[in-house]
C-alpha positions, -999 to +999 in steps of 0.1 A: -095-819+820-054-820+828-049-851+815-067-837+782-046-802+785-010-826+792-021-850+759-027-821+734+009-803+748+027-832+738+007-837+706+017-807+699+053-804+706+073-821+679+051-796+657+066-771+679+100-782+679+101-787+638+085-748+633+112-735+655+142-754+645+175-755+624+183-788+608+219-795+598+238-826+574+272-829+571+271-856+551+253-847+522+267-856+488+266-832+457+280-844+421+280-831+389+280-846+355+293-836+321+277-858+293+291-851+255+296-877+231+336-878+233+337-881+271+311-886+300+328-870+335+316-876+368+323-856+406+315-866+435+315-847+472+302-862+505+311-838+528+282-809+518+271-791+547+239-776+551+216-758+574+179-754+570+157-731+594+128-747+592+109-714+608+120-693+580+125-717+551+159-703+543+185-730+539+222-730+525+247-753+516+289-750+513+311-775+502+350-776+494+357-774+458+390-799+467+365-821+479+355-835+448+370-868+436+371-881+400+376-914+387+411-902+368+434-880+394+439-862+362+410-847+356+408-837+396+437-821+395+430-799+360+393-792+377+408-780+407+444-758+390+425-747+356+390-748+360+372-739+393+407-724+406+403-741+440+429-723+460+414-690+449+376-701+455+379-725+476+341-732+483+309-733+464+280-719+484+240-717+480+221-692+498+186-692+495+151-709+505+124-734+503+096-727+484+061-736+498+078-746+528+047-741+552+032-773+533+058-797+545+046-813+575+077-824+593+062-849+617+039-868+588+050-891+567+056-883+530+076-875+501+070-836+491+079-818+458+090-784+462+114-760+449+146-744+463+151-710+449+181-687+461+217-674+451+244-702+439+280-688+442+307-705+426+341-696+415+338-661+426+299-658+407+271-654+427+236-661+399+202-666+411+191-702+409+153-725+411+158-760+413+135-787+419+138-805+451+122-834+470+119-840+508+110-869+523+101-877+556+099-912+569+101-932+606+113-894+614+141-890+595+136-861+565+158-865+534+157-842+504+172-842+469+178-814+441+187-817+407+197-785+384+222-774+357+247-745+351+260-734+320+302-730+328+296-697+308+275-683+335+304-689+362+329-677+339+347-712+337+367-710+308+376-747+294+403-748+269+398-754+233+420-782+232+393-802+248+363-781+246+345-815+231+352-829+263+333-811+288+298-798+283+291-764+285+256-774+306+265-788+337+240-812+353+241-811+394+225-835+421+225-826+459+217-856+479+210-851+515+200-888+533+191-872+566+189-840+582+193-834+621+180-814+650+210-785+649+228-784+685+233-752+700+258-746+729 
């Protein structure tokens, strides 16, 4: 009857450890795109932070405006002065949760679509967001993706009219996050 008692305890316990436990990446990678038919732009970050409680189901993300690198220094360096006003908001940050989150099973194998849903703040704008968002959990490792847009408008990035057929006004976001881990606390 121990034995059976000792087996089910450590069945058990990674099921434990997942309800009760913050994940963090510090290496996830968030880009945006602009399509129009003058000029396709790309962004890329790889230093997005987030932390997901994975009792609650609230999770956040930051990541330094600067961070973002473009394929002309140009266009960095207008996104960063004119656009997003780095110095003065120097981060992006999502606040919010995972919806359904009590139907991802941490410890089984699968890919799960879901939903994040929260409050996106960027240059100095905080607007409510849902985005659609997949987590996958493989040989123990749990990865998740989101994809969503922003209209600039809603930020209150102004681009200038001198290249206004440049840039869309609909920007088109992807958070990458290729593995989250157990979140040390000392």
């Amino acid at each position: 009857m121990k034995i059976i008692i000792v087996f089910l305890f450590f069945a058990a316990l990674p099921f434990c450890l997942f309800a009760q436990q913050k994940l963090i990446t510090k290496n996830a990678t968030v880009s945006f795109y602009s399509f129009t038919p003058v000029e396709n732009i790309e962004a890329k970050n790889n230093k997005l932070i987030s932390v997901w409680d994975t009792a609650t189901s609230h999770i956040e993300f930051s990541v330094l405006i600067k961070g973002f690198e473009f394929e002309k220094a140009l266009m960095q360096e207008h996104f960063n002065e004119d656009y997003l006003e780095s110095d003065k908001y120097p981060k992006a940050i999502f606040k919010g949760s995972i919806v359904g989150a009590h139907k991802i099973y941490l410890t089984v194998a699968g890919s799960y679509t879901t939903a994040v849903t929260g409050a996106l703040t960027l240059h100095g704008i905080t607007k409510q967001i849902t985005a659609p968002a997949i987590i996958i959990v493989k040989n123990k490792a749990i990865s998740a993706t989101a994809t969503f847009n922003i209209l600039l408008a809603d930020y209150a990035i102004k681009v200038p009219s001198l290249v206004a057929d440049n840039i869309s006004k609909n920007i088109l976001i992807k958070i990458v996050v290729p593995s989250y881990q157990p979140f040390a606390t000392k």
